[in-house]
C-alpha positions in Angstrom: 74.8 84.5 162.9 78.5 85.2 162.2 79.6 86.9 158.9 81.5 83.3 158.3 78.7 81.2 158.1 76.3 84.1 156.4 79.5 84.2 153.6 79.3 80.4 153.5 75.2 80.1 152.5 76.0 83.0 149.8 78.8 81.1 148.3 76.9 78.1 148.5 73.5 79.2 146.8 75.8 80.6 143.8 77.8 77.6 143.2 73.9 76.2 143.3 73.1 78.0 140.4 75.5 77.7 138.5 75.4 74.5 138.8 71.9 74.6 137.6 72.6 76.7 134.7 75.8 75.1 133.3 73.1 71.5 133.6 70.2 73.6 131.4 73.0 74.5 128.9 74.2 70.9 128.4 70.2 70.0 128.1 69.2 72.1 125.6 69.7 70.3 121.7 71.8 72.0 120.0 70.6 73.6 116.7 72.0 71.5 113.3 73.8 73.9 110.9 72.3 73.3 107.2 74.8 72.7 104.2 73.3 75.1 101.7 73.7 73.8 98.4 75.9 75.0 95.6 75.3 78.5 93.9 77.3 77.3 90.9 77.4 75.5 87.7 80.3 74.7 86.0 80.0 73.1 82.4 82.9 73.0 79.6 82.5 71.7 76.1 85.4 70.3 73.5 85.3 71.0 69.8 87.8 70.2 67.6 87.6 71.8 64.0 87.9 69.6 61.0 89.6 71.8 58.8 93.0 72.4 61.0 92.4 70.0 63.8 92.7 72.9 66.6 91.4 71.7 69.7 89.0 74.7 71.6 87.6 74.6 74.7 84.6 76.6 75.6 84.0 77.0 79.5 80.6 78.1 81.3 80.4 79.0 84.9 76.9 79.7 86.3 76.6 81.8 89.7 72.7 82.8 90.5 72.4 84.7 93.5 69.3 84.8 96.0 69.2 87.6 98.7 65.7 87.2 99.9 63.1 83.6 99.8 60.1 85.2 97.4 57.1 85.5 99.3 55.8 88.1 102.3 58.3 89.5 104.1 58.4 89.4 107.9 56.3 92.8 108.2 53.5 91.2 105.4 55.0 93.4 102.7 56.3 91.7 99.5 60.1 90.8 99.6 62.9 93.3 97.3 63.5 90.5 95.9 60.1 90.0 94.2 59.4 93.2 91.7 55.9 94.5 92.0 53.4 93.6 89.3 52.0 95.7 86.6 48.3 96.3 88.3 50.8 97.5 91.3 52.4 99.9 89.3 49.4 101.8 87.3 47.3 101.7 90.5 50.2 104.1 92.3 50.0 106.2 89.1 
């Protein structure tokens, strides 16, 4: 065998698998992003007083925050996010 031909099999098997894994790639569904859903509230209220007639405007905006899903955690202990109970507390004392 001549160092052509032996340089022609090598090229050949790796434009084999690439082949094969550029096909598993476009195979594979592709994983759906999820919209989370708003963190906010926004709620305004008008009240006009009856005396002078001045128009106020009172404005609420609501932001809650969740770092962690209640619940175990991934190691079986409880999350941060969930503060330990009382019967916790006294039985560390």
């Amino acid at each position: 065998m001549n160092l052509k031909l032996l340089g022609c099999i090598a090229m050949g098997v790796f434009v084999v698998h690439l082949g094969v894994i550029m096909l598993l790639s476009h195979l594979r569904p592709r994983v759906s992003t999820r919209v989370p859903e708003p963190n906010f509230k926004v709620r305004s209220q008008t009240v006009v007083d009856p005396d002078s007639g001045e128009t106020t405007v009172y404005r609420e905006i609501t932001v809650t925050t969740r770092l962690a899903e209640p619940g175990p955690g991934p190691r079986g202990e409880s999350s941060p996010a969930e503060p330990p109970s009382d019967a916790a507390l006294s039985a560390a004392k």
